[in-house]
C-alpha positions in Angstrom: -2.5 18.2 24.1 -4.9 16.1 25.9 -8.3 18.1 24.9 -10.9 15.1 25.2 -9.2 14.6 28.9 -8.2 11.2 27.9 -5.1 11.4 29.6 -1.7 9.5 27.7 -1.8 5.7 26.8 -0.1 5.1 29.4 -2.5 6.1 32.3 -5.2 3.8 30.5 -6.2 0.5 32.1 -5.5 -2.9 30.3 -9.4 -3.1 29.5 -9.5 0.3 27.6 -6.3 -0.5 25.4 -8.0 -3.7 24.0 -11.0 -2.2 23.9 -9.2 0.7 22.2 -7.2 -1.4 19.5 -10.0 -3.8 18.5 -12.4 -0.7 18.1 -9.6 0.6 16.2 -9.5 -2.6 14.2 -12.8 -3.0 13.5 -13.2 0.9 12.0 -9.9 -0.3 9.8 -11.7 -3.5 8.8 -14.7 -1.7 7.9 -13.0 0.9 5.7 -11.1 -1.4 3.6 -13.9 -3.2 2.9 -15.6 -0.6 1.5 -12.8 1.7 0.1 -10.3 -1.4 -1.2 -12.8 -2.2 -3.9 -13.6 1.5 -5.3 -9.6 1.9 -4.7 -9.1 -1.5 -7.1 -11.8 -0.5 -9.3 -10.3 2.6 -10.4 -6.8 1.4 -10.0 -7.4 -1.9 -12.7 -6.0 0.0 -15.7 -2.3 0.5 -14.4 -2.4 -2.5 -12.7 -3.1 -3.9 -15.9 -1.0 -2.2 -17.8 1.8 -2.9 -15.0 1.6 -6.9 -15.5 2.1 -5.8 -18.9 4.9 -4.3 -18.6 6.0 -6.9 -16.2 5.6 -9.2 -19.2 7.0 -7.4 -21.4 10.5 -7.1 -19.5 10.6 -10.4 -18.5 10.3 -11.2 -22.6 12.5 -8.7 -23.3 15.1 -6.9 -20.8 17.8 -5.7 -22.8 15.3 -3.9 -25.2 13.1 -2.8 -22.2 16.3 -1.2 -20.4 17.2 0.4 -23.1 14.7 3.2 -22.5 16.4 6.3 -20.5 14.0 6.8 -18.1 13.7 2.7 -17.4 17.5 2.3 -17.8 17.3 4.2 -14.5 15.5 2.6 -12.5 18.5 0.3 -10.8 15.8 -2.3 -10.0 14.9 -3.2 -13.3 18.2 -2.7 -15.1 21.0 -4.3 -12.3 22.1 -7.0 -14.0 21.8 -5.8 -17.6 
């Protein structure tokens, strides 16, 4: 289990856990800033289309529930 000879988290000192989890947050940081917008840039057409459809069911919840596949969905369609 313990190939880099790291021993379990529990053997480590207090100094290497921090160390550990602000290196870890730091790599985290660092990804999300560089993968969140690439993610939000491909992702802006459904999220479009999703405040439209939000829109759209607010407007109009009977009609929108009254798809099958929506009517389904026990979120949308509860109190109709």
């Amino acid at each position: 289990m313990n190939r880099a000879g790291l021993g379990s988290w529990e053997t480590w000192s207090t100094q290497y856990r921090v160390l550990a989890v602000v290196v870890g947050l730091l790599v985290g940081y660092w990804a999300l800033r560089i993968v969140l917008p690439t993610v939000l840039r491909i992702l802006r057409p459904v999220i479009f289309l999703a405040f439209v459809f939000v829109g759209v069911w607010a407007l109009f919840p009977t009609e929108t529930c009254s798809f099958e596949v929506l009517s389904k969905v026990p979120v949308l369609c509860a109190k109709q």
